[in-house]
C-alpha positions as CSV (number, residue, x, y, z in Angstrom):
1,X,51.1,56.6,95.7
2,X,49.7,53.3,96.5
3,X,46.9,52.4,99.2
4,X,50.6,50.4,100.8
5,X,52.4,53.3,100.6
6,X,49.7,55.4,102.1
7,X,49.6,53.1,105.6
8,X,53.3,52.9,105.8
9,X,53.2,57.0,106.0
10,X,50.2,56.8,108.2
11,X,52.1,55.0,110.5
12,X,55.0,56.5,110.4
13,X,53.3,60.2,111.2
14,X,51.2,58.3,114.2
15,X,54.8,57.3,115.6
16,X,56.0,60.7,115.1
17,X,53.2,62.3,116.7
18,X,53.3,59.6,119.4
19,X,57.2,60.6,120.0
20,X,56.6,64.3,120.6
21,X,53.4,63.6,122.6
22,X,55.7,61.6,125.2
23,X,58.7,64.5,125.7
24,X,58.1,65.8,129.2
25,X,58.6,69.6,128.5
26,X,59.2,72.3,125.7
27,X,62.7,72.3,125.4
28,X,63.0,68.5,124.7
29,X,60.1,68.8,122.3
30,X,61.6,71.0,120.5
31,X,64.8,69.3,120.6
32,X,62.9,65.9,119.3
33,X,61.0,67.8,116.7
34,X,64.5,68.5,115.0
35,X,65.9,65.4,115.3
36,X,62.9,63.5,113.9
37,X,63.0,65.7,110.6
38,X,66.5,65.3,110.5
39,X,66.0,61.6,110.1
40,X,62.8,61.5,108.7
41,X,63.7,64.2,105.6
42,X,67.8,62.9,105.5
43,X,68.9,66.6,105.4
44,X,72.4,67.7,106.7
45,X,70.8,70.3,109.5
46,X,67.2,71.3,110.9
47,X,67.3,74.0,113.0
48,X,64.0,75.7,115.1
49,X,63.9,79.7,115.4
50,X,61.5,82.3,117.2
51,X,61.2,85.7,116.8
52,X,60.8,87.7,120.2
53,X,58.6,90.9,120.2
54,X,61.4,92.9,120.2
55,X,62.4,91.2,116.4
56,X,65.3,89.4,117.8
57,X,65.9,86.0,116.5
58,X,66.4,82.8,118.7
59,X,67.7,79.4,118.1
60,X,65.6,77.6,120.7
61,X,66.9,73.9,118.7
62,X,69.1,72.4,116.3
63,X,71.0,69.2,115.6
64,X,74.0,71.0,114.2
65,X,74.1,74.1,117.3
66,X,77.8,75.4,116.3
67,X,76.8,76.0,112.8
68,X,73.6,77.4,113.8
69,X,74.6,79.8,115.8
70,X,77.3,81.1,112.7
71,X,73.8,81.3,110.9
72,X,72.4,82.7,113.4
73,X,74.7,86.1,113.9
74,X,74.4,86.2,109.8
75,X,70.5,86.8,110.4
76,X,70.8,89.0,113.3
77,X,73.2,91.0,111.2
78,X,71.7,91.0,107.9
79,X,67.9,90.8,108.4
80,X,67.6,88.1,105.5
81,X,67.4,84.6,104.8
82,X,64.9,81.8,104.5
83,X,64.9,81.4,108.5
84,X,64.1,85.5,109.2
85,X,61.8,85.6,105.7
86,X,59.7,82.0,107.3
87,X,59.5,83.9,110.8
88,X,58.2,87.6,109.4
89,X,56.5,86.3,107.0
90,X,54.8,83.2,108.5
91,X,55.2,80.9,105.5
92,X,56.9,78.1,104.4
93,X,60.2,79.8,101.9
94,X,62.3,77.6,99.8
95,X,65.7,78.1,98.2
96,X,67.0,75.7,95.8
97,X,69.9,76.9,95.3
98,X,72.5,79.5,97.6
99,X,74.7,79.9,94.6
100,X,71.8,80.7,92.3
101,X,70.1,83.3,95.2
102,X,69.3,86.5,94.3
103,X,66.5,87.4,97.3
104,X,68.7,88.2,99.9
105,X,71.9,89.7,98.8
106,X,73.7,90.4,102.0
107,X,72.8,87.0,103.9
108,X,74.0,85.1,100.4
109,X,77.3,86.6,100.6
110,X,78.1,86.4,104.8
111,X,76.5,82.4,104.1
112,X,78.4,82.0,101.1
113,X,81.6,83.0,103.4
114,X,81.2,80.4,106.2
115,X,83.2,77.2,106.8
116,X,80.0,75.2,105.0
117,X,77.2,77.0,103.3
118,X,74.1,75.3,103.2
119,X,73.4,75.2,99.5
120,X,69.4,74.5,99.5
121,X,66.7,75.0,102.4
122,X,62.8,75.2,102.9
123,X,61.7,77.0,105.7
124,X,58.1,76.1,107.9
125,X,56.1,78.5,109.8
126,X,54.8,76.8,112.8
127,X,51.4,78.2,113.3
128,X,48.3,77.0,115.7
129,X,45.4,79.0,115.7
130,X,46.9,81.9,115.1
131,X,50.0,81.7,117.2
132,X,53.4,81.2,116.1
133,X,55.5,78.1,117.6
134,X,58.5,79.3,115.2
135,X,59.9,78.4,112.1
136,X,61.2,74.7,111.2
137,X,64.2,75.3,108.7
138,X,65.5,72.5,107.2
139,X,68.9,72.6,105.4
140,X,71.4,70.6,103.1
141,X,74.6,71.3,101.5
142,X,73.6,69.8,98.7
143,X,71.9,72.0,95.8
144,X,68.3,71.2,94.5
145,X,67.9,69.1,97.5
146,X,64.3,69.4,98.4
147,X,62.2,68.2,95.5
148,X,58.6,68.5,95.8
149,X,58.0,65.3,97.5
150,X,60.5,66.1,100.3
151,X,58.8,69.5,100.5
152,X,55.2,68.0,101.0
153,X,56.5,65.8,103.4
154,X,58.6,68.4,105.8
155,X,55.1,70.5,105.7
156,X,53.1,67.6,107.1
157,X,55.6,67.4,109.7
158,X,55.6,70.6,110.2
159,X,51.8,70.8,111.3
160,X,52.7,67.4,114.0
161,X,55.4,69.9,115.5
162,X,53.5,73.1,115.5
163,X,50.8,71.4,117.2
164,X,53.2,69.6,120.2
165,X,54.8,72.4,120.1
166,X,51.5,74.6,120.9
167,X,50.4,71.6,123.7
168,X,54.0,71.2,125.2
169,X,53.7,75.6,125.7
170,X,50.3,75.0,127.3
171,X,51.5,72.3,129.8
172,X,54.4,74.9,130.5
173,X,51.9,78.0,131.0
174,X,50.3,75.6,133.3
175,X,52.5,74.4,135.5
176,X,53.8,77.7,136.1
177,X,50.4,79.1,136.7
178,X,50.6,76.5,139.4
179,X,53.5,77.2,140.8
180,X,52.7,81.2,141.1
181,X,49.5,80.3,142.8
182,X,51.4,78.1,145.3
183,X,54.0,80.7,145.9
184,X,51.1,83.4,146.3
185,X,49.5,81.0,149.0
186,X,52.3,80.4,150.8
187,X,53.3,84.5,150.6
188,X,49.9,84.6,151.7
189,X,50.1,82.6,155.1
190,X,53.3,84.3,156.1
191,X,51.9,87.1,156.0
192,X,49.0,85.9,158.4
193,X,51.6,85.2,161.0
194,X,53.2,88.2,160.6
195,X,50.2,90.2,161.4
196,X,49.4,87.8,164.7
197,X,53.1,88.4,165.7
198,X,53.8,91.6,165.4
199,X,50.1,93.2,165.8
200,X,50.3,94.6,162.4
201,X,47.8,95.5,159.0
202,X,48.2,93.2,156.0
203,X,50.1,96.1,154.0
204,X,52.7,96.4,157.3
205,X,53.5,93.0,156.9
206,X,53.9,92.5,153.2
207,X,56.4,95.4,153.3
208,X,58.5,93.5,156.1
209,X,58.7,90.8,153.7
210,X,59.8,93.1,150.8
211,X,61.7,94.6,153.3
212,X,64.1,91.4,154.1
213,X,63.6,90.2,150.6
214,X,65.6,93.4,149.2
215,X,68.0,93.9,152.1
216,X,69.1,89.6,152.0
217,X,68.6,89.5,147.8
218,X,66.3,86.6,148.6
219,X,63.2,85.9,146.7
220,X,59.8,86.8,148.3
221,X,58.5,83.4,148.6
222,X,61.7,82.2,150.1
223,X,61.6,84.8,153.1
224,X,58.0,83.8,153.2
225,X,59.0,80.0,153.8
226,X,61.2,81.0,156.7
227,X,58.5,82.9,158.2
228,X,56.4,79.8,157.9
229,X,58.7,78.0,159.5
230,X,60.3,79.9,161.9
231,X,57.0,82.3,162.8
232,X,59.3,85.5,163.1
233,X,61.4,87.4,160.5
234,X,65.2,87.3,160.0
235,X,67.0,90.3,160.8
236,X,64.0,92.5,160.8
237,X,65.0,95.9,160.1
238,X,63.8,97.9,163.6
239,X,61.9,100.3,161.2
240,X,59.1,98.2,160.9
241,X,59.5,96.3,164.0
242,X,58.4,100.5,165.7
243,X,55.9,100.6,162.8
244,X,54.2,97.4,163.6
């Protein structure tokens, strides 16, 4: 490859990395990460998968859902394939060939049976620092489709993905570490004017709050905001009302 050749892909990996940096959340990160390998790797279908704790697989992305999803209920059932092998075994799988596949029998024959096998696939783990974004798995219905080229290319853009992946999962973690400090503030100064109004401890009037929470099926910090506003409970049950 020449010193041309190397700019052009230099430049077209900082406008890839520039394209995830701007996506406002994790979903339509991961959304653009499979788009952009889609068109970037000219593959019929790139799909992103997580494993929960629990070893239950998740399509959290993919620009061919419908399909994915038939894939999808293949793994769940089967426990095989180059998605559930990338995700257990955090590390990039390839298949060149479905008809050819002798590693996982039972997923080969249920894939085999759908409306349009894929035919080759390579499979990335998404790791930062330890911690798994996912698996990238990138599919064609074409055999022999990913030559070694194509290969090296999908795993540099694997490591842009993994990594806005990992910051777009930060920014989440953060902004709901906000918001639970907000709500606990708020739960916090409602129960301040609960203990002024009805002369009661702290614990007395964090179980009238639980108390109207439960009996309206409204969430704490919503009763709270009515307190706030209204300086009184609704419909406080006459239990507490004596106990205060």
């Amino acid at each position: 490859m020449g010193a041309n050749e190397d700019f052009d892909g230099a430049r077209m990996f900082a406008r890839i990395a520039r394209e995830l940096a701007e996506q406002t959340d994790l979903q339509s990160t991961g959304e653009r990460v499979v788009t952009l390998a889609k068109t970037l790797i000219g593959c019929d279908s790139v799909a992103k998968w997580a494993l929960s704790r629990q070893g239950t697989i998740t399509l959290r992305a993919a620009t061919d859902p419908v399909l994915a999803e038939v894939y999808g209920e293949i793994i769940a059932e089967t426990k095989e394939g180059p998605a559930w092998e990338c995700l257990r075994g955090r590390s990039t799988v390839l298949m060149r060939d479905l008809r050819m596949e002798r590693r996982w029998p039972r997923w080969r024959e249920a894939a085999m049976k759908s409306a349009a096998p894929y035919l080759s696939a390579v499979g990335y783990s998404l790791d930062v620092r330890g911690e798994s974004m996912g698996a990238l798995v990138l599919a064609s219905h074409k055999p022999d489709y990913f030559s070694d080229d194509l290969v090296e290319m999908g795993a540099i853009f694997a490591e842009h993905a993994a990594i806005s992946l990992a910051a777009a999962t930060s920014d989440e973690k953060g902004d709901n570490l906000q918001v639970a400090l907000a709500s606990n503030r708020r739960i916090g100064i409602s129960i301040g004017i609960l203990m002024s109004s009805y002369r009661c401890t702290e614990e007395q009037a964090f179980d009238m709050l639980r108390a109207v929470s439960q009996s309206h099926h409204h969430k704490l910090r919503e009763v709270a905001e009515d307190v706030i506003l209204t300086g009184a409970l609704p419909e406080l049950p006459a239990r507490l009302v004596q106990a205060g």
